[in-house]
Backbone as CSV, one residue per row, in Angstrom:
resi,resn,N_x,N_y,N_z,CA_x,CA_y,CA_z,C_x,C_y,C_z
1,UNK,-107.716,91.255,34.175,-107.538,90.665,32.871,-108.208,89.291,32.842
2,UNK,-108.610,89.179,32.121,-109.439,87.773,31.766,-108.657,86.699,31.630
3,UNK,-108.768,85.421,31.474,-107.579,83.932,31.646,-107.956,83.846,30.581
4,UNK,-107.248,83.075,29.505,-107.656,82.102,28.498,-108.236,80.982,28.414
5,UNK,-109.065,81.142,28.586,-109.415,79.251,28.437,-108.784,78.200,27.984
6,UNK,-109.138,78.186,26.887,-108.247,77.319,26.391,-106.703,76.975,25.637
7,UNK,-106.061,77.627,26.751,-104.824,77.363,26.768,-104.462,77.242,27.487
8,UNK,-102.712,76.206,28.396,-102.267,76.226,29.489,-101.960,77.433,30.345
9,UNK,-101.791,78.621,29.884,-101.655,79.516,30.942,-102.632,80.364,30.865
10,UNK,-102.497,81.495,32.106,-103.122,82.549,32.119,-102.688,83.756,31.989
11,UNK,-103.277,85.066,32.646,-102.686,86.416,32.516,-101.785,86.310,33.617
12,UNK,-101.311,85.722,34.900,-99.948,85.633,35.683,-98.976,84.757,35.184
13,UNK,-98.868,83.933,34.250,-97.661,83.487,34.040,-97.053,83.910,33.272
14,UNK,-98.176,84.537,31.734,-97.886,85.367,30.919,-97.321,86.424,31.789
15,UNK,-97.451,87.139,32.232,-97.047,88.542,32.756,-95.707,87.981,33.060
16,UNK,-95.741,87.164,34.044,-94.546,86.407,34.730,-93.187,86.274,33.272
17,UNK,-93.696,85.993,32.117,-92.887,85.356,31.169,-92.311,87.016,30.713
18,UNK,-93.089,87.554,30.555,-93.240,89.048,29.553,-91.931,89.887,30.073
19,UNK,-92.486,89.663,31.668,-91.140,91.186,31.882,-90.077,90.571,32.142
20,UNK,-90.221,89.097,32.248,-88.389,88.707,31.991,-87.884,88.697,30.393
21,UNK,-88.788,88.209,29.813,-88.637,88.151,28.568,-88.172,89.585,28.263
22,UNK,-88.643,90.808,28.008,-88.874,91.746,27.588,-87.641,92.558,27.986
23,UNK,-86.989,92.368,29.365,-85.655,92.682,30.165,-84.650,91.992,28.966
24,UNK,-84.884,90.485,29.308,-83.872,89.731,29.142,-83.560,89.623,27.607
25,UNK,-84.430,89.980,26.788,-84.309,89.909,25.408,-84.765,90.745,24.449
26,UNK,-86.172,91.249,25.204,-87.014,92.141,23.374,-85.648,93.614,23.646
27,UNK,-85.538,94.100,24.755,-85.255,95.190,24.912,-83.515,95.577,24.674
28,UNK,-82.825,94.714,24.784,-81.715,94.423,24.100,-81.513,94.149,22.667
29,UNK,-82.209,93.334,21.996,-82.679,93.034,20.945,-83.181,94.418,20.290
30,UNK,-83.907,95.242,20.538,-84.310,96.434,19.876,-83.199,97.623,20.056
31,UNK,-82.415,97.688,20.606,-81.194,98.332,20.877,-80.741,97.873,19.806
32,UNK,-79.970,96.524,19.276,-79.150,95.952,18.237,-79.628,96.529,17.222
33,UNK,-81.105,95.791,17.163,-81.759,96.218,15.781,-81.410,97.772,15.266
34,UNK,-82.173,98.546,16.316,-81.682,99.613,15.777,-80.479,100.642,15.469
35,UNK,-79.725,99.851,16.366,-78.042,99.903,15.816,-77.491,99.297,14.304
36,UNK,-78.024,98.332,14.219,-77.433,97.658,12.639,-78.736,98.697,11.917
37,UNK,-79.749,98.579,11.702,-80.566,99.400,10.929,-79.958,100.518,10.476
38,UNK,-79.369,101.499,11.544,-79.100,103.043,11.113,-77.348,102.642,10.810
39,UNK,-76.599,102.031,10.623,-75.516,101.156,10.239,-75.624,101.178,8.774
40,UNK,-76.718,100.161,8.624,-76.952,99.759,7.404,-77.414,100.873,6.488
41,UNK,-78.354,102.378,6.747,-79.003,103.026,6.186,-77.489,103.723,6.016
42,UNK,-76.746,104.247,7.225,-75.981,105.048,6.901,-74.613,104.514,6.030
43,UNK,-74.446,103.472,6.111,-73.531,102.800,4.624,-74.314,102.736,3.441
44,UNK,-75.262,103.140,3.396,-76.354,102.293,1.657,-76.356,103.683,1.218
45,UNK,-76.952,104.656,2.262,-77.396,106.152,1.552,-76.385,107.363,1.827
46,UNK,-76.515,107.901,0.571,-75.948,108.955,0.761,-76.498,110.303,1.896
47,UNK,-75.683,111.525,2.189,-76.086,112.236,3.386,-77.435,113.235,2.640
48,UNK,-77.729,113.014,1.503,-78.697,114.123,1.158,-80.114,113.332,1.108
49,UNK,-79.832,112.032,1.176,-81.046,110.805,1.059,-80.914,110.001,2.495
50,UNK,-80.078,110.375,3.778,-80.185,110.042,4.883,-81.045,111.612,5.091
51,UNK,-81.336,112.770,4.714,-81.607,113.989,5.685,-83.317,113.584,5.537
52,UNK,-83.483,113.171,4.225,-84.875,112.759,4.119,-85.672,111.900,4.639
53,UNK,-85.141,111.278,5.808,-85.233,110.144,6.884,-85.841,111.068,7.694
54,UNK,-86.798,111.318,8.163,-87.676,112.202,9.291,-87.210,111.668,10.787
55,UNK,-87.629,110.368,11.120,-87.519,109.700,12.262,-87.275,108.243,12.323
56,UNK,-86.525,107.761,13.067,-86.571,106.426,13.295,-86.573,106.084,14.851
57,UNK,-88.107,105.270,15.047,-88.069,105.355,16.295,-88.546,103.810,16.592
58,UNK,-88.925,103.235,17.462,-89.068,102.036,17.813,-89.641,101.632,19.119
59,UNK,-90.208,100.319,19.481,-90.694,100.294,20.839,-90.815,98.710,21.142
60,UNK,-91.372,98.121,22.431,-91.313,96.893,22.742,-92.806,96.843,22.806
61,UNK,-94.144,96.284,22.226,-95.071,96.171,22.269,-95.423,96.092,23.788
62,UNK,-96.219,96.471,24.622,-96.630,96.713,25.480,-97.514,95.030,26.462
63,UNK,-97.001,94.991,27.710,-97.910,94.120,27.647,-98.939,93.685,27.590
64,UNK,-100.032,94.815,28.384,-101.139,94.615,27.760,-101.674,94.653,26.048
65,UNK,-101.262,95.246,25.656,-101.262,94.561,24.111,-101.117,93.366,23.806
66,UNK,-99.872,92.923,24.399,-98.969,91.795,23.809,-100.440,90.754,24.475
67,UNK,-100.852,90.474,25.230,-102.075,90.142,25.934,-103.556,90.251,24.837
68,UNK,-103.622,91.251,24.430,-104.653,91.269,24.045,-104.211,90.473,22.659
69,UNK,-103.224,90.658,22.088,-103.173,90.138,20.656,-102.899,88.277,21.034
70,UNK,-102.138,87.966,21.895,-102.347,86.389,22.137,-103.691,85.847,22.496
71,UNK,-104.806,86.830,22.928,-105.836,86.290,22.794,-107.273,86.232,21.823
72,UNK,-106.358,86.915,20.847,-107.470,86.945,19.858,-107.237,85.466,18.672
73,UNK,-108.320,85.271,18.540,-108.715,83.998,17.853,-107.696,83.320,17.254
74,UNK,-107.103,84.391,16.348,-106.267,83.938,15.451,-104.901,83.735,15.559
75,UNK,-104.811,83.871,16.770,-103.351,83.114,17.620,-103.295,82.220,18.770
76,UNK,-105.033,82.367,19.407,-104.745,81.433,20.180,-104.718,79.934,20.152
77,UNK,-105.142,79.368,18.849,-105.081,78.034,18.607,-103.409,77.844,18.237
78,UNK,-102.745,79.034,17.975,-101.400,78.535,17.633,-100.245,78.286,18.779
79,UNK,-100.897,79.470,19.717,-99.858,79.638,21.306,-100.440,78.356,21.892
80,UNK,-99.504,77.556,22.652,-100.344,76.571,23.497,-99.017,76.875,24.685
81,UNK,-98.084,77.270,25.111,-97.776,77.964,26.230,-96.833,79.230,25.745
82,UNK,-96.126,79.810,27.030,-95.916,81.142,26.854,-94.324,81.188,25.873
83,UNK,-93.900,80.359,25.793,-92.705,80.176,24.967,-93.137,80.079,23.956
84,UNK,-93.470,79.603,23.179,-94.397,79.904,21.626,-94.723,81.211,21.033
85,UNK,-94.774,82.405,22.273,-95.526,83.499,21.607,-94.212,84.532,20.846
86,UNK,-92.922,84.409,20.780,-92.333,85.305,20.429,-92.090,84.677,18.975
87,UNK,-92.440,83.156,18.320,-92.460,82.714,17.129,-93.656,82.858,16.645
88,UNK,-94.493,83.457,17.012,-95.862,83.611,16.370,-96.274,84.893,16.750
89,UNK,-96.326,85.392,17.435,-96.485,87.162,17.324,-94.898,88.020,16.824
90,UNK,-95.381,88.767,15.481,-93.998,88.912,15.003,-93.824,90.402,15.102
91,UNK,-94.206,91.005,16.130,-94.060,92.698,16.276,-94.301,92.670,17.834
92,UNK,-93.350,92.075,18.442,-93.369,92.096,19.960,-92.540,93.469,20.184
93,UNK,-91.479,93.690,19.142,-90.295,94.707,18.821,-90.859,95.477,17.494
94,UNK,-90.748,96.764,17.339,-91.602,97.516,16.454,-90.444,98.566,15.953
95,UNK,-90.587,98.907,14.822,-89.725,100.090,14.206,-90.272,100.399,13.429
96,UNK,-89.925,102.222,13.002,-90.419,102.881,12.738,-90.471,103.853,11.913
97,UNK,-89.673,103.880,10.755,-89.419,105.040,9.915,-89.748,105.622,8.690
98,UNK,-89.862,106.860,9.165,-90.327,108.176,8.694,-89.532,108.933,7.571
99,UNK,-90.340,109.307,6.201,-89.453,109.851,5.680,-90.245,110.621,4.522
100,UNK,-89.802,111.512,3.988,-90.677,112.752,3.230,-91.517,112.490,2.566
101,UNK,-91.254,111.401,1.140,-92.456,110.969,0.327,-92.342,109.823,-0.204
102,UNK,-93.320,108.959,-1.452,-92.945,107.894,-1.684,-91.922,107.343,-2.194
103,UNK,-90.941,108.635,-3.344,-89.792,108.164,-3.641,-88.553,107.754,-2.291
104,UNK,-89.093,108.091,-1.470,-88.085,108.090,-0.527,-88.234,106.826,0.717
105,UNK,-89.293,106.294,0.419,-89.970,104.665,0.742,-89.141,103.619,0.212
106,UNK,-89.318,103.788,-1.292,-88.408,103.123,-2.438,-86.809,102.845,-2.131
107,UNK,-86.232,104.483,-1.819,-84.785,104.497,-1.816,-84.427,103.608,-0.124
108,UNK,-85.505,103.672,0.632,-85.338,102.848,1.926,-85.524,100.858,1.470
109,UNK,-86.278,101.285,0.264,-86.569,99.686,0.317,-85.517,99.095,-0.616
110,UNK,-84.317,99.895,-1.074,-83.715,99.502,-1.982,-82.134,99.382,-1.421
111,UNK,-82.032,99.784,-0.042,-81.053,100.004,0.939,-80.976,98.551,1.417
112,UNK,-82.452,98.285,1.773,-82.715,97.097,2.407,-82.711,95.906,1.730
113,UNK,-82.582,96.033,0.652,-82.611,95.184,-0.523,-81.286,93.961,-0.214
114,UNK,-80.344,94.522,0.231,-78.905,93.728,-0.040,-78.729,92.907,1.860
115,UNK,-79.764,93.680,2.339,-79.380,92.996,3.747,-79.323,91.303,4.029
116,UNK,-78.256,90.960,4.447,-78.490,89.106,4.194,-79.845,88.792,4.870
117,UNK,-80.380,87.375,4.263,-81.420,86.861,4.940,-81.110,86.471,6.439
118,UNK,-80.301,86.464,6.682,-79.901,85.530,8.071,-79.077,86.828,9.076
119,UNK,-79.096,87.129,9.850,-78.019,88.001,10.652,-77.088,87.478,10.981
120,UNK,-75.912,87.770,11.029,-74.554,87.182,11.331,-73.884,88.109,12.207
121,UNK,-72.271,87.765,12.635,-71.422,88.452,13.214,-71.306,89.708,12.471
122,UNK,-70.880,89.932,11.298,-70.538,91.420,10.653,-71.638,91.743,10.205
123,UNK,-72.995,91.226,9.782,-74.196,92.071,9.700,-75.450,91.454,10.866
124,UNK,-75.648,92.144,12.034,-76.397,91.676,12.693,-78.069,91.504,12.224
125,UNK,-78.532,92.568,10.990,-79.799,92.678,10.565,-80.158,91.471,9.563
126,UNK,-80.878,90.725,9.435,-81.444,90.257,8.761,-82.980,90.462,8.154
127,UNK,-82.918,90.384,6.786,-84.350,90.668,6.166,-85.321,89.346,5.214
128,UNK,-86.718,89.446,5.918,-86.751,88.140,5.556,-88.027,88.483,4.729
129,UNK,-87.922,88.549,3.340,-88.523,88.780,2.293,-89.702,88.193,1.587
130,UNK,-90.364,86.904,2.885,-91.389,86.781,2.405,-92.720,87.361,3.393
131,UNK,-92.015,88.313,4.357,-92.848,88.865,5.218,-93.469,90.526,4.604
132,UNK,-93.010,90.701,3.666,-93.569,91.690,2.948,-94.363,92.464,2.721
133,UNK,-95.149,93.609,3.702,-96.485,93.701,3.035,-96.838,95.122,2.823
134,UNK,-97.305,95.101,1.615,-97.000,96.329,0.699,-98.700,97.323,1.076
135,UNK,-98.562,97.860,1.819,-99.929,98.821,1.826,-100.084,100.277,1.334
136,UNK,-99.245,100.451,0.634,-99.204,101.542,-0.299,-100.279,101.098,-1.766
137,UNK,-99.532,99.837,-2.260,-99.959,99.512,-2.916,-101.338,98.967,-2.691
138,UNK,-101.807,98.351,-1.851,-102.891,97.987,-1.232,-103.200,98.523,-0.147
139,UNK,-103.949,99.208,-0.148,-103.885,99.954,1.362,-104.979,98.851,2.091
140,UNK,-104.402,99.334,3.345,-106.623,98.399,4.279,-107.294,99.351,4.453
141,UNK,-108.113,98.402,4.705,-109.634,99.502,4.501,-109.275,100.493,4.999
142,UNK,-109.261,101.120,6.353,-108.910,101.979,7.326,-108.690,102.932,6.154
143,UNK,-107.580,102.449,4.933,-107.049,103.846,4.012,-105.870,103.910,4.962
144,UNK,-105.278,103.118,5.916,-103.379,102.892,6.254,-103.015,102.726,4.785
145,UNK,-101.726,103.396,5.502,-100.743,102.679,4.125,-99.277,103.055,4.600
146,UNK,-98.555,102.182,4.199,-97.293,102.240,4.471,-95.996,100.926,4.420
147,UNK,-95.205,100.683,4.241,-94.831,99.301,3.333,-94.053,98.890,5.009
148,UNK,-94.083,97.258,5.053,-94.062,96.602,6.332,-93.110,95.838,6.082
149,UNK,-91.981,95.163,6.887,-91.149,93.981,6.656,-90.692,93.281,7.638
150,UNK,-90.033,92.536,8.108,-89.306,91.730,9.053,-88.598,91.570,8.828
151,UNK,-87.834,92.084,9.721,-86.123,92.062,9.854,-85.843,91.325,11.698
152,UNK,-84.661,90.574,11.105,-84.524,89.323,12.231,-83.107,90.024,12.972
153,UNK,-83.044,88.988,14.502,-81.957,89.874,14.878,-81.360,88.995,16.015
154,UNK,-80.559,88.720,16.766,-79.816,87.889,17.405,-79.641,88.714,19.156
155,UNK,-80.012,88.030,20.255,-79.458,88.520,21.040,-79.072,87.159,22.097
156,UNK,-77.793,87.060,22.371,-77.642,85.923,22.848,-77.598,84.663,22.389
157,UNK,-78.082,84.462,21.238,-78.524,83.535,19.840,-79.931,83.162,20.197
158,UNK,-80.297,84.282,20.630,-82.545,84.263,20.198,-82.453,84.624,19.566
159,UNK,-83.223,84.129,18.146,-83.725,85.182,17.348,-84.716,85.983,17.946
160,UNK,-84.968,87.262,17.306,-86.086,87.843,17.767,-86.661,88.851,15.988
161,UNK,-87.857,88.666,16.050,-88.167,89.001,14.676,-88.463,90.496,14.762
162,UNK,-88.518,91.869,14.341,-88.557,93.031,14.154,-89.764,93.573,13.212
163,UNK,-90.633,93.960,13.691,-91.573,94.557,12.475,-91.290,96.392,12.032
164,UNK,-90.206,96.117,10.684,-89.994,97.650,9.930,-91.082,98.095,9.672
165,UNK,-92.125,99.400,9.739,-92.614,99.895,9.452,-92.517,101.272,8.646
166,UNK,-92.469,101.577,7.198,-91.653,102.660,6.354,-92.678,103.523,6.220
167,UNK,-93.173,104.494,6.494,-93.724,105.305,6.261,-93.584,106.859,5.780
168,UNK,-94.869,107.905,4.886,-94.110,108.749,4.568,-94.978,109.419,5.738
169,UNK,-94.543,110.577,5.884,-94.901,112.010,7.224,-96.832,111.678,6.741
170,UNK,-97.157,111.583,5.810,-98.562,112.032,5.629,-98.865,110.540,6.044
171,UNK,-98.773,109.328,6.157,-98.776,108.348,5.612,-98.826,107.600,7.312
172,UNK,-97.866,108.355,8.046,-97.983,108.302,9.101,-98.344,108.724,10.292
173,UNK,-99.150,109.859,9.619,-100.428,110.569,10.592,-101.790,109.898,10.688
174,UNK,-101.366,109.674,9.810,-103.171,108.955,9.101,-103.051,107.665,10.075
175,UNK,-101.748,107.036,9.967,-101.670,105.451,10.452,-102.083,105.873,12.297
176,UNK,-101.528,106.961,12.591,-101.380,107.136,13.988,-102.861,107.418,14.368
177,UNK,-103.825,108.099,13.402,-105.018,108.553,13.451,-105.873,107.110,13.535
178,UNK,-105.876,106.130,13.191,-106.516,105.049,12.354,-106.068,104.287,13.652
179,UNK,-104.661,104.063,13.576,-104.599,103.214,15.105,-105.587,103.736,16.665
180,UNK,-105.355,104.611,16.691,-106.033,105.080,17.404,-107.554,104.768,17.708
181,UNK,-107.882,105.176,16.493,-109.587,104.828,16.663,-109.530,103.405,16.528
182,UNK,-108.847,102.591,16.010,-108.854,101.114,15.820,-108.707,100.306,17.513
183,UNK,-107.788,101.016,17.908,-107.669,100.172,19.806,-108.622,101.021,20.531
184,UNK,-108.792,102.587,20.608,-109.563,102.734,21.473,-110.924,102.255,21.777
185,UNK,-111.574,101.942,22.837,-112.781,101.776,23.170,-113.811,102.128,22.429
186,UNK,-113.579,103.714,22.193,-115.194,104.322,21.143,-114.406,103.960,19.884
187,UNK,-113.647,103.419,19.040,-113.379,103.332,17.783,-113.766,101.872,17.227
188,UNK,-114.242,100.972,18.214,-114.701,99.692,18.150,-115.721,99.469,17.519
């Protein structure tokens, strides 16, 4: 792996930071999350508008990823050591759900609607509504689409920020197709 230049660390301290970090917090933290999430879906919706929920799945961004995205341009003037990167990369923790069509995007985004901004003791999820980003309505180029949010979450009293990803079944083939050629080598 290549060092950064210009920043105080490199790819061993980072690494060094990652899998404690990632033990000690993303991976606990994505447990919660997705405990209050399916909490929250299963108090908001009814059982005939929970069946239309395909999948909800989730993951801890990888480190080499997590690596490659702290070194691209547009974060590395913001990271200046390895404690910085979980307030500025905001999908270290990823989620994921799947569900039949666009009305059924809506009835997810309208669940989510009432979640407090802040997570607390009786609601651990928080939704923070100016992270918003609507690619249905705008798709990117690629032709992705699928509506995005941040939802915040407490472990230990870290925050740790959550990137929701709502997608419908078609919506999320395409995304899986598109990612794909987007990281791999020949899709460059």
């Amino acid at each position: 792996m290549a060092e950064r230049a210009d920043t105080s660390f490199g790819y061993a301290e980072f690494g060094n930071w990652y899998d404690s970090y990632r033990a000690d917090v993303l991976e606990p933290a994505l447990d919660r999350a997705m405990d209050a999430l399916q909490r929250e879906l299963d108090d908001a919706l009814p059982d005939r508008d929970l069946a239309r929920i395909r999948s909800l799945s989730a993951r801890v961004k990888s480190k080499r990823r997590t690596w490659r995205k702290v070194s691209q341009t547009r974060y590395r003037q913001r990271i200046e050591t390895v404690d910085d990167i979980p307030r500025i990369i905001d999908d270290l923790v990823g989620m994921r759900l799947t569900c039949t069509n666009l009305r059924d995007i809506e009835m997810v985004q309208v669940a989510l609607e009432n979640l407090p901004r802040r997570p607390g003791r009786r609601r651990p999820l928080g939704l923070d509504p100016d992270s918003e980003r609507d690619y249905i309505e705008q798709p990117k180029q690629s032709g992705y689409r699928g509506w995005h949010v941040n939802l915040n979450v407490h472990h230990d009293d870290v925050p740790v920020t959550c990137e929701l990803q709502v997608r419908t079944l078609l919506q999320d083939s395409w995304g899986e197709l598109t990612h794909e050629d987007t990281y791999s080598k020949a899709g460059e």
